[in-house]
N, C-alpha and C positions, 0 to 999 in steps of 0.2 A: 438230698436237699430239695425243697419245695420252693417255689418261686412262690413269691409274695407278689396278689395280686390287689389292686386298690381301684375300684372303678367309682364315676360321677355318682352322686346319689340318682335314685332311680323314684319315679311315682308310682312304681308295680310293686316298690316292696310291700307298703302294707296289704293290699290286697294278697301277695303271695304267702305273706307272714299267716293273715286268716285260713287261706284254705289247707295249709301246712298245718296250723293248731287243729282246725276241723278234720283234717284226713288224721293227724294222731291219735286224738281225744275218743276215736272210734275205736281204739284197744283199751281206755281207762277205766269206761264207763263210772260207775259211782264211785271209785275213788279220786276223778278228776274235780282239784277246788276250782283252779282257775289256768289256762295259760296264757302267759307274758310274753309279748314282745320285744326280746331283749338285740342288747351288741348294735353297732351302729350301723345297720339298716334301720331300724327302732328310732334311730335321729333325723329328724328330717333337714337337710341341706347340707349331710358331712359325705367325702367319700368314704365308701366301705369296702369290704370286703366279699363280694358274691354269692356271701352265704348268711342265709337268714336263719338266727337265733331263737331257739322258742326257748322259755325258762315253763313247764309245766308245772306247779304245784297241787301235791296229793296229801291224800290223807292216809296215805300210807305207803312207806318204800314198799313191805312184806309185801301185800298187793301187788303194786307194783312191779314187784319179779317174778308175781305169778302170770302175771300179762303177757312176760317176755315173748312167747309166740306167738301172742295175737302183734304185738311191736313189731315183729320178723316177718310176720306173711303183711303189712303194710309196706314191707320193701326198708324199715329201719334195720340197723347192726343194734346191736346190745351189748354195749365196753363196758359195762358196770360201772365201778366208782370212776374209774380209769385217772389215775391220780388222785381225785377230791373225797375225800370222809363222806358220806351223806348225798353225796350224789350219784343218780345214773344218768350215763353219756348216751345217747342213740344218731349218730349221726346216718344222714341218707344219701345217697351218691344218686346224682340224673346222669345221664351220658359218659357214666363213668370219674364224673366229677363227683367233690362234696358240692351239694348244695344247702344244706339243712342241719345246721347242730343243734339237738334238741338234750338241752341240763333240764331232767331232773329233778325237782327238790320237795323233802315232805315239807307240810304246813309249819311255820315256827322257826323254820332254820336259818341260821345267822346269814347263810350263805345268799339264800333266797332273797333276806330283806336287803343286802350290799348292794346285790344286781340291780335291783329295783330302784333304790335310791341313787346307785350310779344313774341310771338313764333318766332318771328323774330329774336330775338335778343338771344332768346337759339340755335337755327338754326345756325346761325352766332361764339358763343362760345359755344364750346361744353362742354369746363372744365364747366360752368355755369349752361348747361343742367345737365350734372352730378354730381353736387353741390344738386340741384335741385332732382335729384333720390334721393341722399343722405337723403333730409330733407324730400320728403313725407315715405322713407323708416323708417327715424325716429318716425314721426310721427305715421305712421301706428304701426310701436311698439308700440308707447304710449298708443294708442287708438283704438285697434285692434278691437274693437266690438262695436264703434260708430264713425260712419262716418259725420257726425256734428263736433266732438269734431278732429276731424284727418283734416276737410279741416279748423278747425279753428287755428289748433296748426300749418299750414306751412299758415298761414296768413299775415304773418309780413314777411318774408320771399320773397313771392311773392310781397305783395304792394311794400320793396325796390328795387328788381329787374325788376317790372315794371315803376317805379321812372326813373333806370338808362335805362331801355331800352327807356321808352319815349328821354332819353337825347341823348343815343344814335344816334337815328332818327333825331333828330334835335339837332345837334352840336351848341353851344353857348348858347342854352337856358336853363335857370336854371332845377335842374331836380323837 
């Protein structure tokens, strides 16, 4: 079991988010589109979770796993899809902690645009983002000492609010 940790939002994440895409983006090179600041350090005024989220977008996974050792001598792991179709996981440990989930995703993928519009769209409503503190703060009461059982109880939660942010994004189409 993982304890589930939830701390104050912080004004070092974006700056930590930057130099975390900067320090990866140095094993991409030309196949790096863009990377995202994703998960909620990426929101600013909700608490989070102590580990900042990068969503990288490439123009090619194949690439991409041909990097894998330039990934691994930057101090990243390399769990492959590790669960998800189409993406690679590389998270990074400081002091023995995670600090750093880094998804993944080539250009176009369904997955990539979810993320995107998720955070988009708490960005854009804040009452929403703080709905959202609400429920993993819940959460985290329920299941303060298994972190499985805490991202599965704001489960339902997220799928509708990324439902409406998809709609959001694209007005007139069903959500």
């Amino acid at each position: 079991m993982t304890e589930v940790k939830l701390v104050p939002p912080s004004p070092l994440w974006p700056a930590l988010a930057q130099a975390e895409a900067e320090r990866f983006a140095q094993a991409l090179g030309d196949n790096l589109v863009a990377i995202h600041h994703i998960g909620s350090t990426s929101i600013a005024g909700i608490w989070a979770k102590p580990i900042i989220d990068l969503l990288p977008e490439v123009s090619s996974l194949e690439l991409l796993d041909l990097a894998r050792p330039h990934i691994e001598a930057l101090g990243y792991e390399y769990w492959g899809e590790y669960g998800l179709p189409g993406r690679r996981f590389c998270p990074r440990r400081v002091d023995g902690l995670r600090r750093v989930n880094v998804h993944c995703y080539q250009s176009g993928q369904s997955e990539l645009h979810r993320h995107l519009a998720f955070r988009d769209y708490l960005r854009a409503h804040p009452q929403v983002a703080l709905a959202y503190q609400q429920e993993k703060l819940r959460c985290r009461d329920l299941c303060p000492e298994d972190a499985f059982a805490y991202t599965e109880c704001k489960s339902d939660w997220i799928k509708a609010t990324e439902r409406a942010a998809l709609a959001w994004q694209q007005p007139g189409l069903p959500p």
